[in-house]
mmCIF file of the N, C-alpha and C atoms, coordinates in Angstrom:
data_MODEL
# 
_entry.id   MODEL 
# 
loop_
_atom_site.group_PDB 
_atom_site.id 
_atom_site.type_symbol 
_atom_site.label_atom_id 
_atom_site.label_alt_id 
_atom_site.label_comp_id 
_atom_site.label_asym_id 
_atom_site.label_entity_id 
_atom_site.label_seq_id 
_atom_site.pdbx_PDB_ins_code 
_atom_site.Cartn_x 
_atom_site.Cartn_y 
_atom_site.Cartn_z 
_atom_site.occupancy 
_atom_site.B_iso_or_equiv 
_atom_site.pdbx_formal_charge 
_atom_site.auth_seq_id 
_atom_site.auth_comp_id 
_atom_site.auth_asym_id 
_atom_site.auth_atom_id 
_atom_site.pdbx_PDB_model_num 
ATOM 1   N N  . UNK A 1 1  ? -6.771  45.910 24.409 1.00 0.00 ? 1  UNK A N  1 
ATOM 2   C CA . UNK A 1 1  ? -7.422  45.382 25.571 1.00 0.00 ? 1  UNK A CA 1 
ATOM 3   C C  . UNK A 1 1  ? -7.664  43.902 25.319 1.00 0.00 ? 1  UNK A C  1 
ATOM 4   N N  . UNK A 1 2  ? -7.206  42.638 26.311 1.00 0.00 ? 2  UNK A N  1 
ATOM 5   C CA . UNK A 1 2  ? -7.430  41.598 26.144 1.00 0.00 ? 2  UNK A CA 1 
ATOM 6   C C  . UNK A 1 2  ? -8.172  41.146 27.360 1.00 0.00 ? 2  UNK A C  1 
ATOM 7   N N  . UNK A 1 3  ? -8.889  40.212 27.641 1.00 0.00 ? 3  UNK A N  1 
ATOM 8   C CA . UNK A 1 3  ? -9.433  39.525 28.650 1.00 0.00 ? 3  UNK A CA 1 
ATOM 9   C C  . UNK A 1 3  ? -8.916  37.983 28.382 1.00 0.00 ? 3  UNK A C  1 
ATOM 10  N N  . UNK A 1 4  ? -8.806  37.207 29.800 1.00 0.00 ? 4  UNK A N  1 
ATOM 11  C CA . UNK A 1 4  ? -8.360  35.992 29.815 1.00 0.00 ? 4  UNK A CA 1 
ATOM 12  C C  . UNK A 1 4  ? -9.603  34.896 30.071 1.00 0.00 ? 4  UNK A C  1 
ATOM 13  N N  . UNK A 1 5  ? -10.796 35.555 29.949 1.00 0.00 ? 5  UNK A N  1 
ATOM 14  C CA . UNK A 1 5  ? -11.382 34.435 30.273 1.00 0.00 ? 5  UNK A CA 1 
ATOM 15  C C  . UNK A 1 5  ? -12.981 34.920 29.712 1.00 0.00 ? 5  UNK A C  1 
ATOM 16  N N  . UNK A 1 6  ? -13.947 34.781 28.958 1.00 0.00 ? 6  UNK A N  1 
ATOM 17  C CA . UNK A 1 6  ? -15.142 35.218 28.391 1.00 0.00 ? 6  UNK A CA 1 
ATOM 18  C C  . UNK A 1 6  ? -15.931 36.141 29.137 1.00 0.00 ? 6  UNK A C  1 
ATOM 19  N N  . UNK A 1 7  ? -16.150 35.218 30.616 1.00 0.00 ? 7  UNK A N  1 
ATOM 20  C CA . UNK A 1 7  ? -16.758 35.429 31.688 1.00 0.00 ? 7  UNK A CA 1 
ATOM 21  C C  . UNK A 1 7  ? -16.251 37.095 32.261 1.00 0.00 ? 7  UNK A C  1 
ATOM 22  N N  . UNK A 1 8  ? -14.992 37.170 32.404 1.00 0.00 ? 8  UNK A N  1 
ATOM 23  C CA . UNK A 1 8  ? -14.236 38.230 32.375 1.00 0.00 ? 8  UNK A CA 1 
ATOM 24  C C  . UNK A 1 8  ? -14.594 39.740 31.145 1.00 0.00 ? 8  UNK A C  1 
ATOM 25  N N  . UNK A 1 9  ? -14.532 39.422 30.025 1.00 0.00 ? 9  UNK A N  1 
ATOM 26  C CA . UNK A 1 9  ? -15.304 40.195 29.230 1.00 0.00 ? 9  UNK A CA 1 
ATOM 27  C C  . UNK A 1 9  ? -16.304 40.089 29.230 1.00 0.00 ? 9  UNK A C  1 
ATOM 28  N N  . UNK A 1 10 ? -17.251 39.584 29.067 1.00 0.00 ? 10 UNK A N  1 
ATOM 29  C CA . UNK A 1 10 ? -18.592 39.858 29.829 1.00 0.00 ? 10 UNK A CA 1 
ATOM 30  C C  . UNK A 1 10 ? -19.123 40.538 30.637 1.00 0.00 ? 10 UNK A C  1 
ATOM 31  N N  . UNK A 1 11 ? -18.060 40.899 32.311 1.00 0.00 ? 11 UNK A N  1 
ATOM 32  C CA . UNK A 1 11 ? -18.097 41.554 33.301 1.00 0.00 ? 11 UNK A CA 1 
ATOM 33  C C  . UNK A 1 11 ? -17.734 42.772 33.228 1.00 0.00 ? 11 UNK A C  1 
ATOM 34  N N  . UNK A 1 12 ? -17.276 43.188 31.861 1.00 0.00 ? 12 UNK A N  1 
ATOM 35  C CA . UNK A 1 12 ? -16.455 44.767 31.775 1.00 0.00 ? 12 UNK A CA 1 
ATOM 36  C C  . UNK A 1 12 ? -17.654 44.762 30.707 1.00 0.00 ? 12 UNK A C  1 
ATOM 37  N N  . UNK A 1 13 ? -17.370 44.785 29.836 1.00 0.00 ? 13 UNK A N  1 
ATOM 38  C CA . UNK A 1 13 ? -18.066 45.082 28.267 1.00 0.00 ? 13 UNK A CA 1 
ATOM 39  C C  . UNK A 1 13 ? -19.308 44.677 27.914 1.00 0.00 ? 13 UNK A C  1 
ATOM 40  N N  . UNK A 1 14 ? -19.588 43.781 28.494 1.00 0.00 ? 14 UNK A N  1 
ATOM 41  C CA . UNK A 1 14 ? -21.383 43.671 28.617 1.00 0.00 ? 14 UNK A CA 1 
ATOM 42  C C  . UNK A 1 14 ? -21.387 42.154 27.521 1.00 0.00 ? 14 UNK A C  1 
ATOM 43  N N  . UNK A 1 15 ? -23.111 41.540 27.757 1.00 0.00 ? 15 UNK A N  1 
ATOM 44  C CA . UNK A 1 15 ? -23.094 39.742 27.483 1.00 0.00 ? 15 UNK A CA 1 
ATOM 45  C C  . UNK A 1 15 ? -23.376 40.478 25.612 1.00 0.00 ? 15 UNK A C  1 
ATOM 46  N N  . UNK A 1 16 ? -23.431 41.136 25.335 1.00 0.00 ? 16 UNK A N  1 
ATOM 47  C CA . UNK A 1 16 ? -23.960 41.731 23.711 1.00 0.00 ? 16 UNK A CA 1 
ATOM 48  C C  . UNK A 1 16 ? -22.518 41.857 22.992 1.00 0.00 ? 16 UNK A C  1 
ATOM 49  N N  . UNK A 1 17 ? -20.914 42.227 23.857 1.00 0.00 ? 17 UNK A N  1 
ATOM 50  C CA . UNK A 1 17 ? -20.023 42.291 23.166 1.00 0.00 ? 17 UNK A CA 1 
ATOM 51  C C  . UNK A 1 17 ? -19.537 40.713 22.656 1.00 0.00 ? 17 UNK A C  1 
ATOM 52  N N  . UNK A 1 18 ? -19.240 41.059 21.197 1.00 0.00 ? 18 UNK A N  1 
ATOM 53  C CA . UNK A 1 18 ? -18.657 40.352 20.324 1.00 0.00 ? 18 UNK A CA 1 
ATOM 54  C C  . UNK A 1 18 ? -17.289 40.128 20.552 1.00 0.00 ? 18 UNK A C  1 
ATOM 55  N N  . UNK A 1 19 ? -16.414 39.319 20.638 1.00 0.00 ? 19 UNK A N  1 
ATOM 56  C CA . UNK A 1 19 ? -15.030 38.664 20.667 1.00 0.00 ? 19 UNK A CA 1 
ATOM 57  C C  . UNK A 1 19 ? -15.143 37.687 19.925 1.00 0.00 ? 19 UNK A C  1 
ATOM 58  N N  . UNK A 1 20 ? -13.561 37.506 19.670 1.00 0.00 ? 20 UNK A N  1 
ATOM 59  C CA . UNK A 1 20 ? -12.871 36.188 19.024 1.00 0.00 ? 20 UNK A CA 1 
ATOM 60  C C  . UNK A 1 20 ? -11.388 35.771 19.807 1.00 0.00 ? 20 UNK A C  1 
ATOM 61  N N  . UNK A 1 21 ? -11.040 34.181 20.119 1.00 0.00 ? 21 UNK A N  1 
ATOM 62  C CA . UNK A 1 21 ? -10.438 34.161 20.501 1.00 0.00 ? 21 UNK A CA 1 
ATOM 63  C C  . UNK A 1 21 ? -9.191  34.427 20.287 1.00 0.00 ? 21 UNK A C  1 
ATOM 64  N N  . UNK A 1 22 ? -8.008  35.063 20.746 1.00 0.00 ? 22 UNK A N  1 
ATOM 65  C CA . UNK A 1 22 ? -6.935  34.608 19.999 1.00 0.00 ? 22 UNK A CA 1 
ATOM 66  C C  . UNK A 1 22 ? -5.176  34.787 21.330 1.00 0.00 ? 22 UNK A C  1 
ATOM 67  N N  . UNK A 1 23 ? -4.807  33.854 20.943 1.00 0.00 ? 23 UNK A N  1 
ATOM 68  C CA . UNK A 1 23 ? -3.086  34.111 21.535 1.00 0.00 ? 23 UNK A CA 1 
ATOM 69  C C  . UNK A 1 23 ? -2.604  35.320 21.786 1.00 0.00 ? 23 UNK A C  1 
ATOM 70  N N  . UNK A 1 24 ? -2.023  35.758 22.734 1.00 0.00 ? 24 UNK A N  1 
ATOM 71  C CA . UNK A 1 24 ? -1.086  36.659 23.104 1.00 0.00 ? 24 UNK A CA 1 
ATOM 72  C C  . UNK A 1 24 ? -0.309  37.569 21.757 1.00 0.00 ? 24 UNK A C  1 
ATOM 73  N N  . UNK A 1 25 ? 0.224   36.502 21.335 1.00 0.00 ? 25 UNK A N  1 
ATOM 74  C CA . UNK A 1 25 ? 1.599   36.823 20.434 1.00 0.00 ? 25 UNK A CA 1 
ATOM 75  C C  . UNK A 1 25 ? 0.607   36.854 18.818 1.00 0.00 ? 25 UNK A C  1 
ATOM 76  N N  . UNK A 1 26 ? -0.489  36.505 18.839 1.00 0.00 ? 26 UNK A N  1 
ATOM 77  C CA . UNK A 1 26 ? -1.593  37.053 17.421 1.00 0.00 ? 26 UNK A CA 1 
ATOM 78  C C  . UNK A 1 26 ? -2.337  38.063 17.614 1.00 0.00 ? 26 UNK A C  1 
ATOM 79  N N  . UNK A 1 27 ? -2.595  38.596 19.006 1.00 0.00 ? 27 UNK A N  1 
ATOM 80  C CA . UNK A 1 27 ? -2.593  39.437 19.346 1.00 0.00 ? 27 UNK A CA 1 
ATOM 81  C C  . UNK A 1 27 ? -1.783  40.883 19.178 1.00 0.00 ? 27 UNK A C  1 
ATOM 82  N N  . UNK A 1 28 ? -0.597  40.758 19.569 1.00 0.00 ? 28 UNK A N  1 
ATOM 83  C CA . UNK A 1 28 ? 0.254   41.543 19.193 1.00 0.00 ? 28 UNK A CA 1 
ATOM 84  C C  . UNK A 1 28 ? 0.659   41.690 18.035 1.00 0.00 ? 28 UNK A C  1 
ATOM 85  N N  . UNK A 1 29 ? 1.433   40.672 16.725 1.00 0.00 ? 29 UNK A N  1 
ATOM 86  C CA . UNK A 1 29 ? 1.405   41.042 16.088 1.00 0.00 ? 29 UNK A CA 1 
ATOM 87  C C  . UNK A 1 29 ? -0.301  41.583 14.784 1.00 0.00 ? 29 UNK A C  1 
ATOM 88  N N  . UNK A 1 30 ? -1.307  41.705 15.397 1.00 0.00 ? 30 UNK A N  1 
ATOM 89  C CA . UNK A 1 30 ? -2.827  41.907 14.801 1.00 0.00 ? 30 UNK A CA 1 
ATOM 90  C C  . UNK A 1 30 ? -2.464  44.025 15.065 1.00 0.00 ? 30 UNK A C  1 
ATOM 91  N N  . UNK A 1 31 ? -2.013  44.144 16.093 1.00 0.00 ? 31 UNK A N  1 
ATOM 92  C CA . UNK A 1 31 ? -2.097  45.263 17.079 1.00 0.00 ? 31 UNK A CA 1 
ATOM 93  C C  . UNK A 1 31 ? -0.510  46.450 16.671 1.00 0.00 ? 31 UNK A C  1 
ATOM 94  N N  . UNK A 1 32 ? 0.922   45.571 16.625 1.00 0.00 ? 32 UNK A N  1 
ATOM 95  C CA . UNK A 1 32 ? 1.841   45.868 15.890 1.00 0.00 ? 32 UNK A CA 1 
ATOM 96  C C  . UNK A 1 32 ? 1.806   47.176 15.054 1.00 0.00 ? 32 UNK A C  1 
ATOM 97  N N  . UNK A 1 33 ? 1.405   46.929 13.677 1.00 0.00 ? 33 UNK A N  1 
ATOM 98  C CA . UNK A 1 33 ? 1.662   48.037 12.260 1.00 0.00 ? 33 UNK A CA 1 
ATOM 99  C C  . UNK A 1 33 ? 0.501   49.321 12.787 1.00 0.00 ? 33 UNK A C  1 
ATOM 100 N N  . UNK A 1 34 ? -0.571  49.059 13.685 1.00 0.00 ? 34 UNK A N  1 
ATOM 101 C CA . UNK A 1 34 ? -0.920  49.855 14.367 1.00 0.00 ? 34 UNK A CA 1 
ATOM 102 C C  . UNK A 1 34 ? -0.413  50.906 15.467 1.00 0.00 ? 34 UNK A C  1 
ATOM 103 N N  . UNK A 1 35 ? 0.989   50.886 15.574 1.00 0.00 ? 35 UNK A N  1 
ATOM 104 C CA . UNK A 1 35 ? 1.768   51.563 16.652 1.00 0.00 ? 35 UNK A CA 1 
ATOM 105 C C  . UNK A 1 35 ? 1.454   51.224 17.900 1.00 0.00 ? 35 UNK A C  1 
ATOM 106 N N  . UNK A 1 36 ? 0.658   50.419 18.355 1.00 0.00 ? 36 UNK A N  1 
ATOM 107 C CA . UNK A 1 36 ? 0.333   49.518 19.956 1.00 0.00 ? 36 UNK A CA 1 
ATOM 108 C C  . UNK A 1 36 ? 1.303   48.835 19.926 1.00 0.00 ? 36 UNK A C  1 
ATOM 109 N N  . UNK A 1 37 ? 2.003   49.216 21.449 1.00 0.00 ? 37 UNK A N  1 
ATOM 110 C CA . UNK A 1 37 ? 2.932   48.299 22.007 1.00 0.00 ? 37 UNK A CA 1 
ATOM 111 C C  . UNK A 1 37 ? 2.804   47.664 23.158 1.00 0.00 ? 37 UNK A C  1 
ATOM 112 N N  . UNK A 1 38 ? 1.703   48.561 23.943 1.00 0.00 ? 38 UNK A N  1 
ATOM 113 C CA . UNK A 1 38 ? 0.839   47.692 24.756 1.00 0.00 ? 38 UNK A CA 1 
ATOM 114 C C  . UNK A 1 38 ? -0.355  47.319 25.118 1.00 0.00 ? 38 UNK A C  1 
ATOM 115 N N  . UNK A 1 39 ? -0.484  46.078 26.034 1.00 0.00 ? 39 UNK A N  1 
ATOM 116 C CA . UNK A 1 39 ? -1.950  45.520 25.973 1.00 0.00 ? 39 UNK A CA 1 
ATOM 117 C C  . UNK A 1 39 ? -2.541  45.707 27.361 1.00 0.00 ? 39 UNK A C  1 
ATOM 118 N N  . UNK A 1 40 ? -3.677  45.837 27.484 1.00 0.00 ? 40 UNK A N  1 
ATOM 119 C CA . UNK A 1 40 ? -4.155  45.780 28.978 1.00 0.00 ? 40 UNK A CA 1 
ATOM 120 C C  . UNK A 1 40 ? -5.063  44.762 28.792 1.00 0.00 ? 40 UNK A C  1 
ATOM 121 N N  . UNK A 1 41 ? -4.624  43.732 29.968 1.00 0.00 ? 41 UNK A N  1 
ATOM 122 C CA . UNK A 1 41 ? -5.034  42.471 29.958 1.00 0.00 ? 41 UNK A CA 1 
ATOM 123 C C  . UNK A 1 41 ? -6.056  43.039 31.346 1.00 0.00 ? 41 UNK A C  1 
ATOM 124 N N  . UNK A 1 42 ? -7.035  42.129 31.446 1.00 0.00 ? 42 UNK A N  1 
ATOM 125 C CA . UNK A 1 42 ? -8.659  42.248 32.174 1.00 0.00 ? 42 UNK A CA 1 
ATOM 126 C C  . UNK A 1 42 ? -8.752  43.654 32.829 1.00 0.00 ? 42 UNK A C  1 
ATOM 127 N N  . UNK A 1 43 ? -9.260  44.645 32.072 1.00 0.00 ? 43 UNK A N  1 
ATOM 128 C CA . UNK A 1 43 ? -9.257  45.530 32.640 1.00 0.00 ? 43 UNK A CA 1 
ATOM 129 C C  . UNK A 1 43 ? -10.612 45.512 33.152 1.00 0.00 ? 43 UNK A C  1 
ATOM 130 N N  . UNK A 1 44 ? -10.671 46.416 34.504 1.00 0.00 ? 44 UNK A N  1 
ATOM 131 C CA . UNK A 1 44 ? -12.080 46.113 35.295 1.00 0.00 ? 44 UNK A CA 1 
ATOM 132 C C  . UNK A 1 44 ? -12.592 47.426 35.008 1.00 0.00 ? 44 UNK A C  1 
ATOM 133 N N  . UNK A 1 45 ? -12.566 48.360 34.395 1.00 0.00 ? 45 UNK A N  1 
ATOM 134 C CA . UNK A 1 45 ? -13.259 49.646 34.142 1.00 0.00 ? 45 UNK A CA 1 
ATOM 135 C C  . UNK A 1 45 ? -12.744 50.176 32.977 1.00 0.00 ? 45 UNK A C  1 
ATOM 136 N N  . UNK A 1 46 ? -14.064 50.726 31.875 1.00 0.00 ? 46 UNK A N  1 
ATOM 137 C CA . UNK A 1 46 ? -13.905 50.996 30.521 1.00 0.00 ? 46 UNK A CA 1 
ATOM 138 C C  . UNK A 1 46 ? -14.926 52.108 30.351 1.00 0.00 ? 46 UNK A C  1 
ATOM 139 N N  . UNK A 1 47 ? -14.667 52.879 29.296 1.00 0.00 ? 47 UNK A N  1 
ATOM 140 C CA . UNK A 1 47 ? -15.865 53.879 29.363 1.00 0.00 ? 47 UNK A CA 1 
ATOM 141 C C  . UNK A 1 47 ? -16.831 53.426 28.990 1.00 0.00 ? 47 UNK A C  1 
ATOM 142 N N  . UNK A 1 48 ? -18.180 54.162 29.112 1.00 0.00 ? 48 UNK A N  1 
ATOM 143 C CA . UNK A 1 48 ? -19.490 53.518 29.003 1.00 0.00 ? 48 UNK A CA 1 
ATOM 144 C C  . UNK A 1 48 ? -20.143 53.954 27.130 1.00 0.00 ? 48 UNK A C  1 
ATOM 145 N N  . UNK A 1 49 ? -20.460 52.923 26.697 1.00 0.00 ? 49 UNK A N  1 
ATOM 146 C CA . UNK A 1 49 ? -20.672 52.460 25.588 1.00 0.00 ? 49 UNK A CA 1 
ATOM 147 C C  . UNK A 1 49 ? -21.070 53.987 24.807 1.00 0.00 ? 49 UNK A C  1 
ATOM 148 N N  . UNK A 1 50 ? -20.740 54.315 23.565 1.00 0.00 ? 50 UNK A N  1 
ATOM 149 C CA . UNK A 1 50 ? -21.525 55.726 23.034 1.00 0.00 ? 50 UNK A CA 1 
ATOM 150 C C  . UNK A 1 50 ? -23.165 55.757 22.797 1.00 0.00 ? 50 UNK A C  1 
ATOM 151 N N  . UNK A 1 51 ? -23.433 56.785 23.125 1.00 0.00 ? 51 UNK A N  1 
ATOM 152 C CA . UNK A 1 51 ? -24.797 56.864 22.715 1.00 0.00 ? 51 UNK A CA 1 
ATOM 153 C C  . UNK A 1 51 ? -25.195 57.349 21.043 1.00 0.00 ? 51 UNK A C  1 
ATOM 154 N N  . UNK A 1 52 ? -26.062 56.693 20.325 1.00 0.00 ? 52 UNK A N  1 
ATOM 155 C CA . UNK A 1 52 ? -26.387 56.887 19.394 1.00 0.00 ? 52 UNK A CA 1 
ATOM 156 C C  . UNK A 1 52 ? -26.809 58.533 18.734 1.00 0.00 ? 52 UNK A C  1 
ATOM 157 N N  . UNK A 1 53 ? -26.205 58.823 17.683 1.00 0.00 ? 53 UNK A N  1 
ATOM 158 C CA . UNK A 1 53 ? -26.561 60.444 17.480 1.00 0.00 ? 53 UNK A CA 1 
ATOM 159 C C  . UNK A 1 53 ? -25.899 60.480 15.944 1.00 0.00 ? 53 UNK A C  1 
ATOM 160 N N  . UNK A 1 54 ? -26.000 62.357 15.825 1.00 0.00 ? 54 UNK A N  1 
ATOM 161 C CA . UNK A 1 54 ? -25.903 62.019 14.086 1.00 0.00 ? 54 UNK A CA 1 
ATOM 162 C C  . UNK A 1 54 ? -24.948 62.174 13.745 1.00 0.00 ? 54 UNK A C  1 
ATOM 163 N N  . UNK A 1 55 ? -24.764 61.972 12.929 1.00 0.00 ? 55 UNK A N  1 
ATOM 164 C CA . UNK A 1 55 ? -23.400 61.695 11.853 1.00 0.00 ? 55 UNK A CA 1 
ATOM 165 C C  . UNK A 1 55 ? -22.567 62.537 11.681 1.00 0.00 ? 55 UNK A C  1 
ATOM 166 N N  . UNK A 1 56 ? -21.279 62.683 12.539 1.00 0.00 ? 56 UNK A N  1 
ATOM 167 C CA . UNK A 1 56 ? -20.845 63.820 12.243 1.00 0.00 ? 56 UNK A CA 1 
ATOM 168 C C  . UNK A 1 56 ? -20.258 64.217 10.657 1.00 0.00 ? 56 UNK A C  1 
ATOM 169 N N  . UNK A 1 57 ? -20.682 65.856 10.505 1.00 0.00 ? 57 UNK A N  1 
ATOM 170 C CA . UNK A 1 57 ? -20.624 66.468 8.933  1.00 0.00 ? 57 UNK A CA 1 
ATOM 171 C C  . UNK A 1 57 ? -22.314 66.330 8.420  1.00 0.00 ? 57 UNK A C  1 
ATOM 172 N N  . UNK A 1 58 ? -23.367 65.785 8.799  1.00 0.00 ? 58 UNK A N  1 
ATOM 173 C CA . UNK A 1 58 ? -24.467 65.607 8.298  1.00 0.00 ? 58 UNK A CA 1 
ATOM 174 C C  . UNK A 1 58 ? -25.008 66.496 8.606  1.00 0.00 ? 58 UNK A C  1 
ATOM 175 N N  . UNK A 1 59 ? -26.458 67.271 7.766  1.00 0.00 ? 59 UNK A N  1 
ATOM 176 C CA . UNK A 1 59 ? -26.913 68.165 8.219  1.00 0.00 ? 59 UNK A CA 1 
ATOM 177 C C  . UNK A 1 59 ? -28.362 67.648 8.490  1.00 0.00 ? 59 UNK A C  1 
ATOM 178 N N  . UNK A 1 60 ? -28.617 68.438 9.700  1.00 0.00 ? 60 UNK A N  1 
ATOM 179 C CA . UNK A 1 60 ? -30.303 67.394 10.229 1.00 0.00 ? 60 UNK A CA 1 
ATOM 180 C C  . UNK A 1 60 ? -31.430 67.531 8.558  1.00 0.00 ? 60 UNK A C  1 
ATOM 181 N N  . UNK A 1 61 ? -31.860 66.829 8.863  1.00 0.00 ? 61 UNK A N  1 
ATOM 182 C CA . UNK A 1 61 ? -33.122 66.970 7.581  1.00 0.00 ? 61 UNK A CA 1 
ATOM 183 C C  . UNK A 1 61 ? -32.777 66.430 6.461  1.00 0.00 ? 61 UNK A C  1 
ATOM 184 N N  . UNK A 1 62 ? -31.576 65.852 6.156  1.00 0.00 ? 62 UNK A N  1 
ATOM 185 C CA . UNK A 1 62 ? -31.239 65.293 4.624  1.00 0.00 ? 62 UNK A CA 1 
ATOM 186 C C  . UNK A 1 62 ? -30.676 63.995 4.989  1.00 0.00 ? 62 UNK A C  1 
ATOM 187 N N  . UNK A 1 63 ? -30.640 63.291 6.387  1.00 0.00 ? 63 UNK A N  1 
ATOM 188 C CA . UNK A 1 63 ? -30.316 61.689 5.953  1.00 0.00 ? 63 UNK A CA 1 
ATOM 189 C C  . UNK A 1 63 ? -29.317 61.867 6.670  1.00 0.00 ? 63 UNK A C  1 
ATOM 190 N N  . UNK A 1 64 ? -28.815 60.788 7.657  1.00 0.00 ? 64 UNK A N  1 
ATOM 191 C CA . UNK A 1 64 ? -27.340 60.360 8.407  1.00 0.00 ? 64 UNK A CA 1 
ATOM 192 C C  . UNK A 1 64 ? -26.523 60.438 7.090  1.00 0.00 ? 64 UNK A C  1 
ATOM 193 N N  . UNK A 1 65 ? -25.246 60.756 7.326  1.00 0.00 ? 65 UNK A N  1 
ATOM 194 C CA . UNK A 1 65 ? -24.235 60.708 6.380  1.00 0.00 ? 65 UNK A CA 1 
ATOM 195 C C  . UNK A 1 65 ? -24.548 61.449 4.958  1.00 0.00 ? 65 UNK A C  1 
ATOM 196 N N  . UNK A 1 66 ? -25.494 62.449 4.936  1.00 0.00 ? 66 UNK A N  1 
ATOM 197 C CA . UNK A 1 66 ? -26.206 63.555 3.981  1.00 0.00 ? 66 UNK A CA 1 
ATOM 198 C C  . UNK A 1 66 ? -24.358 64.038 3.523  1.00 0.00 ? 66 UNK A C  1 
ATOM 199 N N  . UNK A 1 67 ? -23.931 64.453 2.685  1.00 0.00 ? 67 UNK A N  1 
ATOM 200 C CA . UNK A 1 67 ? -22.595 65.316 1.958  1.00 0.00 ? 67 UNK A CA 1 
ATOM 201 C C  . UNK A 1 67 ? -22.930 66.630 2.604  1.00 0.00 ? 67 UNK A C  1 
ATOM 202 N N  . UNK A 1 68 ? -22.342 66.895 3.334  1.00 0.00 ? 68 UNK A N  1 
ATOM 203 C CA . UNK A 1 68 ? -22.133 68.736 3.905  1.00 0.00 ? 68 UNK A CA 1 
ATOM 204 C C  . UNK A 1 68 ? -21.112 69.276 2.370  1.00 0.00 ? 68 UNK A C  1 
ATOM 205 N N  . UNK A 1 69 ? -21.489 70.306 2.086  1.00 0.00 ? 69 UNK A N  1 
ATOM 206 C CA . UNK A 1 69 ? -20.953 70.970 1.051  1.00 0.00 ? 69 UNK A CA 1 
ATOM 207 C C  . UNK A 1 69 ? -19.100 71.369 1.694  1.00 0.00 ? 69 UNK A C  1 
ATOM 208 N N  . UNK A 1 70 ? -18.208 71.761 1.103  1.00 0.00 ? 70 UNK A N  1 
ATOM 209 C CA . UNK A 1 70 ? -17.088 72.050 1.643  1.00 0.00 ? 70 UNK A CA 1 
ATOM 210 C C  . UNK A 1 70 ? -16.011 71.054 0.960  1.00 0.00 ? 70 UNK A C  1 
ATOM 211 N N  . UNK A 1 71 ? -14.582 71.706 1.381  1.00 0.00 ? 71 UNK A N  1 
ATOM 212 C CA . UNK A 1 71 ? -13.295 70.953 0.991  1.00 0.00 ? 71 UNK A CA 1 
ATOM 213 C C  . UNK A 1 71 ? -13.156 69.708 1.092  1.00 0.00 ? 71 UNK A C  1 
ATOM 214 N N  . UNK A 1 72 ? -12.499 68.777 0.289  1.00 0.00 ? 72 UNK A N  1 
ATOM 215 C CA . UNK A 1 72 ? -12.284 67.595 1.203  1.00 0.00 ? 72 UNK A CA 1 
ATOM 216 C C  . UNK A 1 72 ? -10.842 67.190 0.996  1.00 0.00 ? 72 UNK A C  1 
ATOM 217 N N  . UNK A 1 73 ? -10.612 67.174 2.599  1.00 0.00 ? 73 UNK A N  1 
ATOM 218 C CA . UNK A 1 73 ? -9.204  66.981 2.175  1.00 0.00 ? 73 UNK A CA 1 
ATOM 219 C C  . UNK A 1 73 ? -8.939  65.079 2.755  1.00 0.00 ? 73 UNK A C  1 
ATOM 220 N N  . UNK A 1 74 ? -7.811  65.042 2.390  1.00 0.00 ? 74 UNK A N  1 
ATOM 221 C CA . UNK A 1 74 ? -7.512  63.159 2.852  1.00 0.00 ? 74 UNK A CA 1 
ATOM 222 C C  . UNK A 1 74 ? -7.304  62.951 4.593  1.00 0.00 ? 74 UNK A C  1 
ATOM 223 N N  . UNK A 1 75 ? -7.488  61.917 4.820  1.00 0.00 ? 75 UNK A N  1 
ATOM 224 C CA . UNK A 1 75 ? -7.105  61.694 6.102  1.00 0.00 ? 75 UNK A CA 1 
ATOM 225 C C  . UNK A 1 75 ? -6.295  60.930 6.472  1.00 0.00 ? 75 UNK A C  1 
ATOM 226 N N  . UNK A 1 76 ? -5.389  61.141 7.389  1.00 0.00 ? 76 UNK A N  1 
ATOM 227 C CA . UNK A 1 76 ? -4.015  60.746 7.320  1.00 0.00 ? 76 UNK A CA 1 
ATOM 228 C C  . UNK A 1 76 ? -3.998  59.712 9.037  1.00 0.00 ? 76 UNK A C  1 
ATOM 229 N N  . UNK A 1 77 ? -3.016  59.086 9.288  1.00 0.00 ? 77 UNK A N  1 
ATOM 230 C CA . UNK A 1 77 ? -2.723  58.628 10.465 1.00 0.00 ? 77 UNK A CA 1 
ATOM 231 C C  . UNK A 1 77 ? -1.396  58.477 10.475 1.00 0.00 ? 77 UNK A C  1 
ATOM 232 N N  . UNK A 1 78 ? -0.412  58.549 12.121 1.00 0.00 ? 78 UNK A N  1 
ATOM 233 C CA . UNK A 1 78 ? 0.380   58.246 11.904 1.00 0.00 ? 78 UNK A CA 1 
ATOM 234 C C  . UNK A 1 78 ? 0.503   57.746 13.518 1.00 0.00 ? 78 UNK A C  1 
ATOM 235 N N  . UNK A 1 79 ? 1.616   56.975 13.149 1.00 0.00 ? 79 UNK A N  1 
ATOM 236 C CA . UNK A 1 79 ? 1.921   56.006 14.624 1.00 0.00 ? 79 UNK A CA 1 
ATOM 237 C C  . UNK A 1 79 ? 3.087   56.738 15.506 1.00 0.00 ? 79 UNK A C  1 
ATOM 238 N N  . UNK A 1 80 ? 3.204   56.318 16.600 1.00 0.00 ? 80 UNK A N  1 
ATOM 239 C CA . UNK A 1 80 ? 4.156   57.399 16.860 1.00 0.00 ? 80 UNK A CA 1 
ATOM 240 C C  . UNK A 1 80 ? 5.081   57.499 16.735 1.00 0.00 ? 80 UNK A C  1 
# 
């Protein structure tokens, strides 16, 4: 997702979101090794921000991010 103008992100994402500027083409290749091939430039509707809650795998009463007992296996990604 890119916006062309601050004012523009501001109007979708709210005056608290953080940006940095950058080119089209630093853009893309930033976005690239990520499997994104495309961009949506000023989009006027985005979902609404998450609400704060616990950690998923944590168990209530021992701390956000508490170790749930169990396997652990690796986590993988792949592009398409």
């Amino acid at each position: 997702m890119a916006f062309t103008t601050p004012a523009r992100l501001r109007a979708v994402l709210g005056a608290d979101q953080p940006w940095t500027p950058l080119a089209e083409p630093a853009l893309r290749a930033l976005v690239r090794p990520l499997g994104i091939d495309a961009l949506t430039v000023d989009p006027t509707l985005t979902a609404p921000a998450p609400v704060p809650g616990p950690v998923p795998g944590s168990v209530p009463g021992r701390g956000a991010g508490a170790p749930v007992a169990g396997p652990v296996r690796p986590l993988t990604a792949s592009a398409r």
